[in-house]
Structures are given as C-alpha cells and as structure tokens.
N, C-alpha and C positions, 0 to 999 in steps of 0.2 A: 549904879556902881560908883566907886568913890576910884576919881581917877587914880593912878598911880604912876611911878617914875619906871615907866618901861623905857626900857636901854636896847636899839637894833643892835646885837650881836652876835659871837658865834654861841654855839653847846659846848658841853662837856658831857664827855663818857665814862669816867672816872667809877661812876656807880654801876658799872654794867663789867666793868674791865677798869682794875687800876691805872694801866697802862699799853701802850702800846707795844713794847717791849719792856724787856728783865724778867724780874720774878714775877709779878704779874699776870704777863701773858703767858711765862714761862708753864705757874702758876694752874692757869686755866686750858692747858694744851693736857697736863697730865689730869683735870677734873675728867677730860673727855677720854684718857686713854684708862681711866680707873674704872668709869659707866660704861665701856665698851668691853672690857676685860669683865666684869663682873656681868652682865648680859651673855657676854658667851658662855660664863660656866650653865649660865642654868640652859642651855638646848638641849642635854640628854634628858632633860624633865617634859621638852613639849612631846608628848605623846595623843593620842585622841581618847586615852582614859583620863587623862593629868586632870587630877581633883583642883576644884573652883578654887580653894585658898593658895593655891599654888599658882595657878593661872595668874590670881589678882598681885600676887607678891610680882609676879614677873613683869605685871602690867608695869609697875611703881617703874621697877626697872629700865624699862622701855622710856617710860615718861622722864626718869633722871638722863638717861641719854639724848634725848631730844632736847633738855634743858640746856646740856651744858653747849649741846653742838649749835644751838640756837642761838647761844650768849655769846662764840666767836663768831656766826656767821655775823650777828646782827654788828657785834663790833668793827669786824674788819670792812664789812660794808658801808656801814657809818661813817669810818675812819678815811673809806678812800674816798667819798662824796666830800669831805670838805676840799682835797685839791687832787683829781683825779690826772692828774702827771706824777703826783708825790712816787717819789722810787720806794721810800721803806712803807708808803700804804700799798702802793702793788707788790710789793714783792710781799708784804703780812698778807694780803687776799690771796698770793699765790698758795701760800703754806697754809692757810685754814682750808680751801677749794680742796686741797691735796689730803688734809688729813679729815678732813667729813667725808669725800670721796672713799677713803680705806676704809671710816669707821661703817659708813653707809653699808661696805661690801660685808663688814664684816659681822654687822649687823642683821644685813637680810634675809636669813634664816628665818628671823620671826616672824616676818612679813608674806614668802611665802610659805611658811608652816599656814597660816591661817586663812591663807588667799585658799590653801589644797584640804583644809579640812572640811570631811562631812556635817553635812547640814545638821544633824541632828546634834551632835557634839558642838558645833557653834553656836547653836541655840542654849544648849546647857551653858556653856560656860560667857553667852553674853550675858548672863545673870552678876557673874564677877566686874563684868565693863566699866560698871559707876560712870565715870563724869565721859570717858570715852567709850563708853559705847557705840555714840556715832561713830567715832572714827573707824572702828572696827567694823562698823559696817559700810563703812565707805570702800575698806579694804579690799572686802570681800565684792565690791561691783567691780573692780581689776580684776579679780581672780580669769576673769575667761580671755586678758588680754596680758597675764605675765607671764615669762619665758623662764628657763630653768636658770639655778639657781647661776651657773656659771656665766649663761649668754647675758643676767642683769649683770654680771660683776664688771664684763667686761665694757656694758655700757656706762656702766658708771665711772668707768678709768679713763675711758678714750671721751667723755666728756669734758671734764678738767681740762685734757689740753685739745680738745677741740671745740665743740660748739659754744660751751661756755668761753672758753680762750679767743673765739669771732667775737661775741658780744661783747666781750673786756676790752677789744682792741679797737671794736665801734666807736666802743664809749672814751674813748680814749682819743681818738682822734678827732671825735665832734665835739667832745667835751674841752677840746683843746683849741677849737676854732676860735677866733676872734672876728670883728667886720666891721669895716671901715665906711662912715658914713659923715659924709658933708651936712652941716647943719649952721647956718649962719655966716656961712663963708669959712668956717671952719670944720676941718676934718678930726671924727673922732673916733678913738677904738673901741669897742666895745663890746660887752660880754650877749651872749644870744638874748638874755634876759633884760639886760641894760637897752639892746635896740629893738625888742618887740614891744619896747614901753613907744616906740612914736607910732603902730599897728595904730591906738590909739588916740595921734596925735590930731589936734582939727587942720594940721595945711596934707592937700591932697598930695601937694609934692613929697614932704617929709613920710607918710605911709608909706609911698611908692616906693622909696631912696630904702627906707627899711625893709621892705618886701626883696627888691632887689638888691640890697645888699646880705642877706640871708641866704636867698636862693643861688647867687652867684658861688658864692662860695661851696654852698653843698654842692652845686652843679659840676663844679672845677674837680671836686671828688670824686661822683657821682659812678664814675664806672667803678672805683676801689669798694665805694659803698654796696652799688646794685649786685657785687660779687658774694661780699661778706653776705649781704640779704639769702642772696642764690643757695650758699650753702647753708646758711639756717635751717633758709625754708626744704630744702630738700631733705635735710638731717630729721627737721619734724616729722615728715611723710616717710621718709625711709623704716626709721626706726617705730614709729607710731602707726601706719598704716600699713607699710609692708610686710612687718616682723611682729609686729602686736596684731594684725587684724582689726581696727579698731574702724570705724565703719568711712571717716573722713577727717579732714585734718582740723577741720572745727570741732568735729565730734568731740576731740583729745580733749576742748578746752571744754566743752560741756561735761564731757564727763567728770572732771578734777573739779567743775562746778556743782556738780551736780543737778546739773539744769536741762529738763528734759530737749532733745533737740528740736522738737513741735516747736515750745515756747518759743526757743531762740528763733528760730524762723519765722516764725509769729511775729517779733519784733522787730528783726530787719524790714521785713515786708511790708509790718506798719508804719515805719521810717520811709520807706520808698511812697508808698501810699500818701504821705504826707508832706512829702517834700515841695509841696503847692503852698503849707501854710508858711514855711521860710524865704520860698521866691513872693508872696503876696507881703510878704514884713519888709523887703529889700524894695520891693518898687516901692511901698510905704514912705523909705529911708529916703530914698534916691529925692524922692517931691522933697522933704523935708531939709536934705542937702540941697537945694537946689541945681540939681541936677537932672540930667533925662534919664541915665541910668549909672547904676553903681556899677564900679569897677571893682572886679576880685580883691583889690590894695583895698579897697574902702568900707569892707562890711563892718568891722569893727569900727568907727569913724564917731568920736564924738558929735552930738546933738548941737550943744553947746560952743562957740569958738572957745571958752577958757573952759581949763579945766580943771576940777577941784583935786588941792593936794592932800592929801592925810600923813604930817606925822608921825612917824612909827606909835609913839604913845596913844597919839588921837585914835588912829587904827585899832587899835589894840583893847581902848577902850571902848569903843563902837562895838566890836565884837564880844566885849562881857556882858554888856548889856543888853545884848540879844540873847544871849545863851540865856541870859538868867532870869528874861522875859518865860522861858518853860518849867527850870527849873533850876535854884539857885547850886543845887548840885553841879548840873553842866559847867559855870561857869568857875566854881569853884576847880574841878577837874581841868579845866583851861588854864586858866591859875598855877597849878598844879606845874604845868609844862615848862612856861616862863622862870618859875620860883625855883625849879632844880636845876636849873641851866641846863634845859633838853630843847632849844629853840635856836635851831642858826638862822639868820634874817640878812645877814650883813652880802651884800652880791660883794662877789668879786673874783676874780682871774682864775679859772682851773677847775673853781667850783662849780658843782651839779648845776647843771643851769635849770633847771624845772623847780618841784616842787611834789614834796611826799610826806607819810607820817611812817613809820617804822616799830609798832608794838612788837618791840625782839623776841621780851620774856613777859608771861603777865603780872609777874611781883615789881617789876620796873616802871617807871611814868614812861610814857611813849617818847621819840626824839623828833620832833617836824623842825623840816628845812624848806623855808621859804627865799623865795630873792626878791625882798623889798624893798620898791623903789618909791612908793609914796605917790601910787596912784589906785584912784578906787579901785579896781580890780586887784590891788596886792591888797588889799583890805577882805576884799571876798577872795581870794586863794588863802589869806591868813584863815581864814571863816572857815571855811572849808577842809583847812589840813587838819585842826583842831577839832573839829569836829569829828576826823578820823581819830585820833585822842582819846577823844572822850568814849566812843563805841568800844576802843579798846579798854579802856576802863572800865566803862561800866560791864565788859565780859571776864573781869580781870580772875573772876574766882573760881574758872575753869580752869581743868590744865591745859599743861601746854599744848597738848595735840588737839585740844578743843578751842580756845582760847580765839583764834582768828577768826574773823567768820567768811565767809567763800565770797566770791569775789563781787557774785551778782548784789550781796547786802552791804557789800564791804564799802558804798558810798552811801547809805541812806544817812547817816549820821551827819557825813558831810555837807551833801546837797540839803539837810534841812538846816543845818547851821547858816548855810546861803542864803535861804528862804527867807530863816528869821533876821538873820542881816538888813534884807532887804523890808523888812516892814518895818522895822527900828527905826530906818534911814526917811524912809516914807512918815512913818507918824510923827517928823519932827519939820513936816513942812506942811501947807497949805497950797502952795505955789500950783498950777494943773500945768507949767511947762517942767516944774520940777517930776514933779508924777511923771509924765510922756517920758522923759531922758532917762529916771531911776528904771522903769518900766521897759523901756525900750533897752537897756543896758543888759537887764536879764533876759530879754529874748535871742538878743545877740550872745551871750552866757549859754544859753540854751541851744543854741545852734551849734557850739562849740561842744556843747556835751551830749549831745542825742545827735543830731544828723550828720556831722561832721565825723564821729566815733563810729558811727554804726557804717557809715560809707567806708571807713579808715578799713573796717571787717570786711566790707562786699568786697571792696578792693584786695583784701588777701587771699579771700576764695579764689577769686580767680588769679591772683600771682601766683598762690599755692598749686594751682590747677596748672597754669601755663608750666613751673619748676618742671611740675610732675611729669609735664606729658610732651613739652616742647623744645625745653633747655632755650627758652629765651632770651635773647640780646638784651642789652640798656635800653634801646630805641622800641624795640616794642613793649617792654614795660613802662615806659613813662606813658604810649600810646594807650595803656590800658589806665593809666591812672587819671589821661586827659579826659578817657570816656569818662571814669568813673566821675568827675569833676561837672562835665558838661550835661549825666545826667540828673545831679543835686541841683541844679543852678537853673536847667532848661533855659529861656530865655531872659531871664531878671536881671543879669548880670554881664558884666564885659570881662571872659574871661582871657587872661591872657597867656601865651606858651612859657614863660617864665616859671609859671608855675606846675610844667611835666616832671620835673626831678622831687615836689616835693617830696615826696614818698619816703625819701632817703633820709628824710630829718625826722622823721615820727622816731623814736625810740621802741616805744613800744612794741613794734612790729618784729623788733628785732629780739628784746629781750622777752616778751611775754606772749607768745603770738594770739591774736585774736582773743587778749585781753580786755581791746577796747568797748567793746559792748557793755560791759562791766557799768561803762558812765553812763550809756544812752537806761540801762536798765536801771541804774541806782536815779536818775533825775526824773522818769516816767511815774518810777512809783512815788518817789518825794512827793511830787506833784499832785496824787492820788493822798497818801498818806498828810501832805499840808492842806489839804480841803476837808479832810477828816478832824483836822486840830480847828479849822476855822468852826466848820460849825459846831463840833462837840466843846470845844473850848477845854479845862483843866479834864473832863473829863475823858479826854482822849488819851492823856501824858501817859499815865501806867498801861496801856496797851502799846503806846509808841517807848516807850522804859524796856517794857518785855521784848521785843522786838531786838533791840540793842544787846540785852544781856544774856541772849541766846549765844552768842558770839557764833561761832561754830558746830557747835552742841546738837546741832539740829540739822534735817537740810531747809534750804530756801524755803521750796514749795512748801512746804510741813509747816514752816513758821510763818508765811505768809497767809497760808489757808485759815491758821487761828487766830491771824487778825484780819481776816475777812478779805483778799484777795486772790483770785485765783488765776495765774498766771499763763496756762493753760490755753486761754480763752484772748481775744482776739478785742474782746470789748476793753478786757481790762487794759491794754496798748493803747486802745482808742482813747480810755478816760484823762491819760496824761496829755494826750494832745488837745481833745477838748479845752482844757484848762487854760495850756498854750494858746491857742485859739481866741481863747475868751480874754485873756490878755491883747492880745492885736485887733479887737474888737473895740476895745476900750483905745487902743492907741491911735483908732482911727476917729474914735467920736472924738478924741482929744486934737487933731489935729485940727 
C-alpha cells in the first residue's frame, strides 16, 4: 500500500443526518412520523388470507421504518459518544429514545400479527420474505415468549425512562470520570483510555499506579454503580423470565442470538476447561519478566523495556497492508472509512472511552471511534474496529432488518483483521526475540477476548442468579466476582483485593448483558477459520467472503455449517484453543 497522509481526528455525520438540530433533524423526526403513519394505514390488510403481493408491499413498509428509525438512532448515539456530558447530545438521545419508543408501540401490530399467525399461512406468505425472510423467521421463535399487544406497549414506555435512563446515566457518570496518576514525579489527569495506555507500560510500578488508579475511582462509586447494575439486572429477569417465560437470563441473549444454548455452554465450559493454557502462558511471562510470579497489575506487561510507538499514519498504514494481503477489496472498504470522515481517533475529555464500529444504515460507510494513543495495541483495536467496517460492508446489500449480522459473527471480521495484522507485522522481521513479544502480545490479546469475556458471562450468571433470588449487598458481589477472578488465575498469579469492585467498570454488563461471549465466540472461530486460510491459501477467501456477506441474512449455525463448522460440538471449542496452544508451544521453544 502506498502510504498516505492520514490525519488522527474526529468524524463527521453530515451524511447520515445534516445536522444535529434545525431543519435537518427537524427534517428526519417527520421521515419517521410519515413511515409510521403510512405503516399504520395498511393493519386492516394484515389478515391470514392477505395475498403475497400485499404482504410483500407491507414488508417495503416495515423495512422504510426501520430505515428511518435506524438513521436517528444510529445519529443521536453517534452524536452523544463524541462528548457524553454534551447537554444538546443528551437531551437529542432523549427525544429520539422518546419518539422510536412511540413509533415502536405504534408499530407493533405487525410484529405480533406475525408472531400469532398460523403456521400454514406463514409458510405461504414467507414466500414474499425476499431478503428478510430470516428476520421473519426469527420473529416468529418470540412468538411463544410475546405478551399482548398492550403489556409490549407498556414495556416499551417505561423503558425510555427507565432501564435505558440507568444505562445513560452509567454512561454518564463513568464516561465522565477522570484519574489521577503520578508518573515522573509529576501528576497527571487522564482519560480511562489515556491511563490503561501504562496497563502496558514496562515499570511494574507505573501498571500498578494505573490499575489503582482506575479501580479507586470506580470503587469510591461503587455502591451508586452496583445499584444502577442491581436494577438492570433485575429489570432483565423480571421482564424477560418472569413475564416472558423465557427459560433463563442467558437464554434472552441466545435467543436474539440465535445460538442454540448447548453451544453456548459448550463454550463457557471449554473456557473453564482451558483456563490452564492461560495460567501456564503467565508463569511463562513471570520467568521472562524476571520474576517469581505475576501480579494481576502485570499480565499485560511489555516483553520488551521500550516500547514501540506507531504514529497514527504508520498505524494506519500497517493496517491496509494487512487487509489487502486477502483482499485488495478489504482494504479499499477501510479506506473507505478514513476518506468520508467516519473515523474519530483523537482521545479526549467526555469522549466514549472504548472503542466500536456502528453500521447504522447499509447504504452508509460505517462510523469507528477508536482512542489512539500510538501504541501497538491501538494499532490492533484500529485493526479490528475496521474490520467491523468492512463485515458491514461487504453485507451492505441486505436490508436493513438483514444487514447486521448477530452478534456470535459480528467479530469474525474483526478478529481476522487482527490475525492478519499480526502476520504483516511478523513477516517484516527475522528477529526469534521479535516473534516471542509479537507472539506473546497476541496471547495476552487473546486472554482479553476468550477467557477474560467468557468469565465476564460466568460472572453474570451468577450476579443475575444472586439479583434474582438474594437481593445482594455491594460486599457480596465483589465477593462473587473475587471467586470468579481466583478461579481464571488458580495459582499463576498474585491476585490482589483491589481488584473486587472491577465488575463495575465493564460497560458491557450493563448495557448489553451477557453480550460478552460474543468476543470469546468470534476469536475461537477466527482462530479455526485462520488455519483454514493458512493451509488453503487464496483458495479459502470466497468461503471466508461468503461468510461476511451473509450479514444477518441467515442464522449462525446455518452459515457456519456451510463453511464446514459445527458449533454444536465440543471439538469445534477445542480446535481454537489447540491453536492457542500451539502458540505457547512455540513461545516456550523460543524462550
């Protein structure tokens, strides 16, 4: 790839929404009250005689409301991640929440007409489905867990200003923390992103100074936090197991996964099962720091004393150059991101402190917001968000209610962009201390997306369990999240109580619950599907192409079946970790 003059800065939303206010938004509030008004006239048409061309004209309809309601959500949420204190972006999230919430009610007619129609008439008329078909059939696996039409309205109302109004106000307050950390004899403020950059750093003291200055702060929180959690998680189980019937409060997120619950259990437990190869990669580390054993502060711990910077530009072009090692397509679609000003990079005050990609509408280039600080790993989170990008691209020609694809796939794109980051980076050295650091860098990567994520889940089970059945203190949730800690780690590591309150910093848990699997599942199969590219070579791409272009369209299982996984099964958990494995294999002949 022929470098370019890439610039760390924010986005622009301009092409999704002129504005944030005027005519504009003005604009795009009445696109949504015109698709919801035009939706309602046709309900004296849904009947269980209602002829296929009628049905399909209604679909369009359905699909144009989703479009428009998709282009404020994805704006005002866009809008408020650049500075989440901003008054006129919370008070615009207020008013979109409030009018998708009306349109939602007003809409749900169609949702359960179809959830309650007979099998044989939904067979007739999934003939009209076209590109959603799935979706339609996804609908109808609700059907035996949806309530009438008034008890959905009224969950949909008292959402707005509640469970969602907790997680706005999470987000709000953490996104608003700042932490204070001594480094050189000088103290400095900084943003969560700006001091999980010394996590990385090679003095033991500066990790620690960062670890504890992170957790202090949440800690000082910590009961407002474990509250706001409490009624989340109780909101989940109430509404979702109490009132839905729905079998468990993991099940909710299988089901909108579509992923049968076997598998997912399947995969925790081959997490647990395996949590030996992550404590034998730590005492690995610990000899190689010279030390007797690693401390919690230290698992992330440069190999290295210095540590290489990247750039924004360098970064950036690192990353096309991988992409375009599969297909010059990918990296062109990466490209793509930069070149419409849909890329915020630039860390600073108020801002999302993580890191996402957001395919709002599919006719739009996707928006990723990274916080680059110019160390290798903002190199592989750029890799990575891009690589969400490009999945949403290349499913760009779905609609909309097809277009995303469920959450268990919704990382393979990413984690393979990491992959090929990582052999780009390798094939430009000879060095065998370079390989161990590059090498050992992804296992620790690894640890952070499979065992770390999937404990993040074991851990909700049972907080969701304790909500349910104990009304639990602060003090004995931290105590369930120590177990959960001390049984990932068993002996390998020197855990410290510092780290009981983490739980409260995960976002995740709050806004998506038992989301996180999602990473342990997308990096197991990467893992499986990049040994597939190794040995088949080019002749892999258009199976791993099709894979991507599915977006939604499909479920999981269905589209991994036809590229030869079956998830099912107990072996196929196992073959990611082999891989792993044989990685820390090579790390130890290198040592």
């Amino acid at each position: 790839m022929t470098e370019r003059d890439y610039t760390k800065g924010t986005w622009s939303l301009e092409d999704l929404i002129g504005a944030p206010s005027g005519e504009p938004m003005e604009a795009a509030f009445a696109d949504l009250e015109k698709a919801v008004v035009a939706l309602e006239g046709a309900r004296d048409d849904l009947a269980s005689t209602i002829a296929e061309d009628v049905f399909g004209g209604i679909l369009k309809q359905v699909e144009t409301a989703a479009y428009v309601a998709q282009r404020l959500n994805g704006y005002s949420g866009l809008f408020l991640s650049e500075n989440t204190a901003d008054q006129d972006a919370l008070a615009l999230r207020g008013r979109v929440e409030k009018a998708l919430a009306d349109a939602r009610n007003r809409t749900l007619f169609f949702d359960l007409w179809w959830k309650q129609l007979d099998e044989e008439n939904a067979k007739r008329l999934l003939k009209a489905g076209g590109d959603v078909t799935y979706y339609l059939e996804t609908l109808r696996k609700f059907a035996p867990y949806t309530l009438s039409e008034p008890e959905e309205k009224v969950i949909n109302v008292k959402n707005v200003h509640g469970v969602d109004g907790l997680v706005t106000l999470y987000e709000m307050i953490t996104n608003g923390f700042t932490f204070d950390i001594e480094i050189d004899g000088e103290t400095k403020t900084l943003t969560r992103s700006e001091l999980m950059a010394y996590a990385y750093d090679p003095s033991p003291e500066r990790r620690e100074a960062a670890y504890r200055a992170l957790l202090s702060v949440y800690d000082e929180r910590s009961g407002e936090l474990a509250q706001i959690y409490k009624y989340v998680a109780g909101d989940w189980s109430s509404e979702n197991v109490d009132l839905r019937g729905i079998e468990s409060p993991i099940a909710v997120r299988n089901l909108s996964n579509d992923v049968p619950d076997r598998a997912v259990d399947l995969l925790l437990e081959s997490c647990r099962k395996n949590a030996g190869l992550y404590r034998r990669f730590f005492r690995l580390k610990a000899k190689w720091l010279g030390m007797e054993k690693l401390r919690r502060f230290d698992i992330y711990a440069p190999l290295k004393e210095t540590t290489v910077e990247y750039p924004f530009a360098e970064g950036v072009d690192l990353v096309m150059e991988s992409l375009s090692k599969v297909s010059p397509e990918f990296a062109g679609m990466a490209e793509r991101v930069l070149a419409e000003g849909h890329l915020d990079a630039l860390p600073r005050k108020g801002k999302d402190t993580g890191a996402f990609c957001w395919g709002v509408v599919p006719d739009r280039t996707p928006w990723v917001l990274v916080n680059y600080n110019e160390r290798a790993n903002d190199v592989s989170t750029l890799a990575h968000e891009l690589g969400h990008a490009i999945h949403a691209m290349m499913a760009a020609d779905h609609s909309i209610l097809t277009c995303h694809s469920s959450l268990p796939l919704a990382e393979t794109a990413s984690n393979f962009a990491e992959m090929l980051l990582m052999e780009t980076v390798l094939s430009k050295s000879e060095d065998p201390e370079f390989r161990r650091t590059l090498i050992s860098q992804f296992v620790d990567d690894s640890y952070a997306s499979i065992l770390r994520q999937s404990y993040f889940v074991i851990f909700e089970r049972e907080a969701h369990r304790m909500i349910a059945e104990e009304e639990p203190t602060l003090d004995q949730l931290n105590a369930a999240y120590m177990e959960n800690l001390r049984e990932q780690f068993g002996d390998s590591l020197v855990l410290d109580e510092t780290f009981k309150s983490e739980w409260v910093s995960i976002p995740h848990i709050y806004a998506t619950p038992f989301y996180c699997y999602a990473y342990t599942f997308g990096l197991l199969l990467v893992l499986a599907l990049f040994q597939r590219y190794r040995v088949e070579g080019d002749a892999f791409v258009p199976r791993y192409l099709k894979i991507l272009a599915y977006g939604g369209s499909k479920s999981p299982t269905a589209i991994l079946d036809e590229a030869g996984f079956d998830i099912r099964t107990e072996e196929f958990w196992q073959g990611g970790f082999d891989v792993l494995s044989g990685m820390v294999d090579e790390l130890e002949a290198l040592s």
